[in-house]
N, C-alpha and C positions, 0 to 999 in steps of 0.2 A: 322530606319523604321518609317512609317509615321503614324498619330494615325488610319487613313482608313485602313492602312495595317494590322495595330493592330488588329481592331476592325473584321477585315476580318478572322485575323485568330485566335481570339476566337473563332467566330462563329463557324468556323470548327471545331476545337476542341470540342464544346457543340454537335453538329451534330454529330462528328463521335468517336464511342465509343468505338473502339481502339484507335485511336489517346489520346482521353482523358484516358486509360488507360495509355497510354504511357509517358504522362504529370504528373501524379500519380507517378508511377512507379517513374520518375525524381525526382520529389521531396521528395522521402521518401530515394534514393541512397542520394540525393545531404544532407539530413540530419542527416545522418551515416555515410557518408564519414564526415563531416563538428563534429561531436559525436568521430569517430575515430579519426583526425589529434588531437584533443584537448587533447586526452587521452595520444597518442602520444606522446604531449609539453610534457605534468608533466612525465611523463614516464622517458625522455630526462633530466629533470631540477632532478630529483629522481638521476638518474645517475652520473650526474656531483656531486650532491653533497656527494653521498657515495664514487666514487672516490675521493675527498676531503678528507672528514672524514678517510679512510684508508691511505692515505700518511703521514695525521700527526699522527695518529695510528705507523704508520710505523716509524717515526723520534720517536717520545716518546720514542718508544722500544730501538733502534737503540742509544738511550741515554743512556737508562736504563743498555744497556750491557755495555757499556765503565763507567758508574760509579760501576758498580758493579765488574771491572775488576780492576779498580783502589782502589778498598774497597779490593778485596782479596790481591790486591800486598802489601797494608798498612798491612795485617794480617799476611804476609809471612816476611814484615820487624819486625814485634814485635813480632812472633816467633823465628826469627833470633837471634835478642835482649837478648830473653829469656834465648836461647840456650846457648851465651856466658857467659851469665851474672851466670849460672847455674856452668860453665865450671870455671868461675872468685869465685865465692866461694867455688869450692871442692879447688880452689889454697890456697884460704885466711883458709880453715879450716887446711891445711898442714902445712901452717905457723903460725896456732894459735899451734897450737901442741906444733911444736916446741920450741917458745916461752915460752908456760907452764913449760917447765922442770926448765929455765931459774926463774921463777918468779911465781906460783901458784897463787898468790892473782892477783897481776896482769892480768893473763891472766881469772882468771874467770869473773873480772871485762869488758876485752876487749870483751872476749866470749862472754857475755851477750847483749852489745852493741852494738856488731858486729850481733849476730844472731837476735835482733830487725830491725838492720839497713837492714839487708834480708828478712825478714818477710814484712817490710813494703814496699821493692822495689817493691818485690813480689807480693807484695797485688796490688799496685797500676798497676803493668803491668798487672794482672789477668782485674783488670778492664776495663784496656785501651784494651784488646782483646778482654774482653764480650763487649764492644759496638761496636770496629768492626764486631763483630761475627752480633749483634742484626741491624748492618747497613746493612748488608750483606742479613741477611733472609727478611728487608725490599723489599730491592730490589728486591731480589729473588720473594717476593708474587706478588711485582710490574709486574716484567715479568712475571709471570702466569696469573694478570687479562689482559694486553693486548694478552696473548695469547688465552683467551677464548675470546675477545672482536675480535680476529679474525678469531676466527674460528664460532662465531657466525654471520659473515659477511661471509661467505663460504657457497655459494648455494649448491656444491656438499657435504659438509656437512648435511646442512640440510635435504636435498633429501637422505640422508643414503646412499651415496655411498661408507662408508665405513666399510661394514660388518665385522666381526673378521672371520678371518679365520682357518677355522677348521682343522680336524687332515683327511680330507677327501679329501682336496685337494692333499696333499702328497704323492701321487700313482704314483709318476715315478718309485718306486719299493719297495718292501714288507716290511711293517712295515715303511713306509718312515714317515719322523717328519722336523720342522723345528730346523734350526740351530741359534736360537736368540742370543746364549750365547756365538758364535765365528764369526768370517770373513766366508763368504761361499763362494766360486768364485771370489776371491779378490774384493767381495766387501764389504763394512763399512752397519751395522745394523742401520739405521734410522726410529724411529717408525713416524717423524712427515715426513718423506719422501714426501708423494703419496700428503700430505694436500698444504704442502710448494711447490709441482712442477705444481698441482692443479690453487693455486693461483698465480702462476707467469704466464701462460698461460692464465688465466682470465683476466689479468693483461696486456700481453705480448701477442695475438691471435696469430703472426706474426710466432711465436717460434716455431710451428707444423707444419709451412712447411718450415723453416731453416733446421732442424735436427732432423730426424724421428729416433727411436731406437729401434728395438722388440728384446730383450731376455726371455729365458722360459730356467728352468730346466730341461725339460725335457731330456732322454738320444740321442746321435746327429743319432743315427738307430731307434727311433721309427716313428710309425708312426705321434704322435700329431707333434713331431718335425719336420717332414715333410710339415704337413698342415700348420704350424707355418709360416715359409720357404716360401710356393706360397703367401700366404696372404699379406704380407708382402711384397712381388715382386711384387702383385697386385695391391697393394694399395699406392707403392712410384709409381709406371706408370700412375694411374688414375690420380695423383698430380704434376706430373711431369713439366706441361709447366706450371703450375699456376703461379703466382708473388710472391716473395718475399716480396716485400714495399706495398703488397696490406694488409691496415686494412679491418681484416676479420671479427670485429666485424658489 
């Protein structure tokens, strides 16, 4: 455009005072969109890096259980140890016996040496287990701070999506209670369940529309289990042609 044309169509715009509203209006979108995309970047670059930060979260942990598995197997071999070596002096105390009848000076002298020489095996395995025992509860506090270090990285955490459930909800029939302290419906009691499928789905968006599941205890004649039932038929058909490989974040 030419500087005449330019200048042509300032002019308009100073003359007509919609137009220059309309020139206004431009510039205040074009520096809120231009306010938004920025916000946007860091938003984007915020991301990438808590993804980061949760992977190596995820490996540390992911260490931490295989040294700790290998800490309890060293505690199950020097239990073992223990065991025999327990079983090896009721033998040797049968054969001091014995021996006694044989020889008394003798045998109180072996007795004495002998019941030092157990005392001190003893002693030294007691030790060698208290510091696997004390390697063990290392570990152990080890996996509880990354477990709070990710559950403090769980939005549906924070936003308290997981209220404790009351003794109100258990109205499929009179006096009804939960069964924490058995298998219920052949399934396995997981209190970190709901947190751990939470975050694999935050993780994994891909995962809710591979494979949808609705269960409820409710009894298979009432009604909730009925509304249960359509919902659930409703909502796999609203989703039905969607994509699989579509990242849904």
């Amino acid at each position: 455009m030419s500087k005449s044309e330019l200048d042509e169509l300032n002019e308009k715009i100073k003359n007509d005072p919609q137009l220059r509203e309309m020139v206004i209006t431009f510039k205040k979108l074009k520096g809120f969109y231009e306010n938004l995309n920025d916000k946007y970047n860091k938003l984007t670059k915020e991301h990438d890096k808590l993804k980061k930060t949760k992977s190596s979260l995820e490996k540390k942990h992911n260490k931490t259980v295989v040294e700790v598995q290998k800490a309890q197997e060293k505690v199950e071999k020097v239990e073992k140890v223990l065991e025999k070596t327990e079983k090896a002096l009721k033998v040797a105390e049968k054969t001091s016996k014995a021996q006694e009848k044989n020889s008394v000076k003798t045998s109180e002298k072996a007795e004495k040496a002998e019941q030092k020489a157990k005392e001190s095996f003893l002693e030294k395995l007691k030790r060698l287990n208290g510091v696997r025992k004390r390697k063990i509860e290392v570990f152990q506090n080890r996996t509880e701070q990354v477990k709070s270090v990710l559950r403090a990285s769980n939005p549906f955490y924070l936003l308290g999506a997981y209220p404790e459930v009351t003794l109100d909800y258990f109205n499929s029939y009179p006096d009804g209670r939960p069964f924490y302290e058995r298998k219920n419906y052949g399934l396995h009691n997981d209190e970190d369940y709901c947190e751990l499928a939470d975050l694999y789905n935050l993780a994994h968006p891909e995962n809710m529309f591979r494979l949808r599941n609705f269960f409820t205890d409710y009894a298979k004649n009432g009604n909730f289990s009925f509304i249960m039932t359509i919902f659930a038929y409703i909502f796999l058909r609203s989703s039905k042609n969607k994509s699989h490989e579509k990242d849904w974040l």
